[in-house]
N, C-alpha and C positions, 0 to 999 in steps of 0.2 A: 490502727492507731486512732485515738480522740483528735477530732477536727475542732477549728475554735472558729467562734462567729463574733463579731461584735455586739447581735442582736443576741444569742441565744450564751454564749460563752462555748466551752468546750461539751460535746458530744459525748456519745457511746463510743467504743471498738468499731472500728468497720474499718472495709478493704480500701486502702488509700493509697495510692503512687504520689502523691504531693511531695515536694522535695522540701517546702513550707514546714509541714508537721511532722518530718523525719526528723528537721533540725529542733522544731519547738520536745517534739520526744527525748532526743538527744539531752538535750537541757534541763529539761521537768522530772525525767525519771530515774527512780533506782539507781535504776543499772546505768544511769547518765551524771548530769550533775548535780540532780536532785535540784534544781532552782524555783521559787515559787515567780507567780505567774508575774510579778511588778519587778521582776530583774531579767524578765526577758521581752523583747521589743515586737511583741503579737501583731499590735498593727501594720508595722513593715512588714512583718511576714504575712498576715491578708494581703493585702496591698501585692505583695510579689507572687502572690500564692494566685492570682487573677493571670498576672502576668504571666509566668509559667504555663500555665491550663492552655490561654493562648495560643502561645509559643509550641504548646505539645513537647515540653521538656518534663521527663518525671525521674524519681530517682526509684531504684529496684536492687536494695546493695542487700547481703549479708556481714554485719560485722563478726569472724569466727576467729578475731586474735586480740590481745590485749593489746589495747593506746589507749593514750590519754582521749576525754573528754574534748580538747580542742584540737586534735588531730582528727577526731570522727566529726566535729562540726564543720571544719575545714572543709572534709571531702563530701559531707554531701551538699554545700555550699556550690564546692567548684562545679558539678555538676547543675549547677545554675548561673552560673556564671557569674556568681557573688563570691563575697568572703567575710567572715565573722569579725568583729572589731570590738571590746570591750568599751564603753565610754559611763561613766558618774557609776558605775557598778553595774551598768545596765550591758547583757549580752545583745549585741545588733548585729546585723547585715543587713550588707549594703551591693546591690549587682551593679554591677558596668554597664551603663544604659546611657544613650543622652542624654543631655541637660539643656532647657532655653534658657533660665531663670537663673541668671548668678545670685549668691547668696550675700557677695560681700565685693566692694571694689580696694583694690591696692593701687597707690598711685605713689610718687615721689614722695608725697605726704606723710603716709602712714608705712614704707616700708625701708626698714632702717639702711642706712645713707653704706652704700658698696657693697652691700648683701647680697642683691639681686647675680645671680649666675646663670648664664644657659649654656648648657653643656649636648653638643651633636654629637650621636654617637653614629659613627658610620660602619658602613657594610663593609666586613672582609673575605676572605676566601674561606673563612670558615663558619660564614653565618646560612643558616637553616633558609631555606628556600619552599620548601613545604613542613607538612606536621603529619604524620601518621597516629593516627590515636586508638588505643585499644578499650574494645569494649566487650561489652558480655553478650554473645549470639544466644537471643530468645530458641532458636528452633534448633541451632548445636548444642545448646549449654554447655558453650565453651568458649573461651576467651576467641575475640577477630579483629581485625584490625584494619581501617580502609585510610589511604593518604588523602590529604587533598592539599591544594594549591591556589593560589590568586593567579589570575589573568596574566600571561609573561612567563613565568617560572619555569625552570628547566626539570625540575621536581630531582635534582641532582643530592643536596643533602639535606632530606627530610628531617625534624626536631620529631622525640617519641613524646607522646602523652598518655598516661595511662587514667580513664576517666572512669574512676571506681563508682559502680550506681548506674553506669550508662546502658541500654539494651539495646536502644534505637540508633540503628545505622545513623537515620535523618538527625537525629540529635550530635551525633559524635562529627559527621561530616561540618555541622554548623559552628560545632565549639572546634573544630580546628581549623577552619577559614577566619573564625574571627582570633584566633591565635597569632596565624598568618600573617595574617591584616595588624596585627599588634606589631608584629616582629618589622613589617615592613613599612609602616606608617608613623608610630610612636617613639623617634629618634631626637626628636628634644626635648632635655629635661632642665626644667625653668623650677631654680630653687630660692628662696629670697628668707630674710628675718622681717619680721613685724612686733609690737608688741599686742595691747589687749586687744585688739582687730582680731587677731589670731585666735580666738576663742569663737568668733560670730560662728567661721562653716566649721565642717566633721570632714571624716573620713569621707569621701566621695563626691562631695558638694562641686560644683561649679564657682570659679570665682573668676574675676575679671581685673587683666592687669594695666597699667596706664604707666609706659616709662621711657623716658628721654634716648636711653643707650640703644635700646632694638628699635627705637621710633616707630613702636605698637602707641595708637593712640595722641591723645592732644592733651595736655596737664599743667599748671601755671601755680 
């Protein structure tokens, strides 16, 4: 696939596991969505294309059935632990990573008067306690599949994930701890109305709330 630089633009052909330029290929070409280069978000992908290399996350798929265009960007997204998001016409992704820097604050002020909800979702006897996730064994060339678990877990009802692009055990084990770790830690969901505020962050942003009801914070 063509690699893109900001110094140099895009490249030649050459042999690339980057999950980065599967998704810019996906996009740009032919057989994809045919997009030229100012409707798709290059720099996020440098930028995550650093990160990944890192990380030692690559994606290694064959697509040999017909989808859509955002169903192949999707997967080889997930396999980064991103996901694709249209915004002003422009294709982006955006990975699940920390944030220090809120983008925008919401306080009583600017967030419309009994909108604010937070909703706990709790554990029942049928919520997944591990993740087994299927990947593609380099040395079988054939699908495998390893669980894993958080610290505690009786590993009693495993969630399945099937991480299409995946080859590396180490990669599959990591995106199903953090699955885990989603399933076990991300039980409140805090929804509120705003008006033009609501334009400052995107898809993924950090933002910071200030409000009387949960007594998060100090506001006047």
């Amino acid at each position: 696939l063509p690699v893109w630089s900001s110094e140099t633009g895009w490249s030649a052909l050459q042999p690339t596991r980057s999950i980065a330029w599967a998704f810019a290929d996906a996009a740009r070409a032919s057989y994809g969505a045919g997009l030229p280069d100012a409707q798709i978000d290059l720099a996020a992908l440098a930028r995550l294309d650093s990160v990944w290399a890192a990380r030692g996350d690559t994606f290694n798929g064959v697509f040999d059935q017909n989808l859509t265009v955002w169903d192949a960007l999707g997967q080889i997204a997930r396999v980064g632990r991103a996901v694709p998001f249209l915004q002003g016409g422009i294709v982006r992704i955006v990975r699940d990573e920390p944030r220090a820097v809120p983008v925008a604050l919401f306080s009583t002020r600017n967030i419309v008067r009994n909108s604010l909800k937070i909703q706990y979702v709790m554990p029942g006897d049928a919520t997944a306690d591990a993740v087994t996730v299927e990947y593609f064994n380099p040395k079988s060339w054939k699908p495998d599949e390893v669980t894993v678990a958080l610290a505690g877990s009786k590993e009693t009802k495993p969630a399945r994930l099937k991480l299409f692009g995946c080859t590396d055990k180490l990669q599959a084990m990591r995106e199903g701890k953090y699955i885990a770790a989603a399933n076990r830690y991300r039980r409140r969901i805090v929804t509120f109305r705003t008006e033009l505020e609501g334009l400052i962050p995107t898809y993924g942003d950090l933002v910071a709330i200030s409000h009387d009801m949960p007594q998060w914070g100090t506001s006047g």
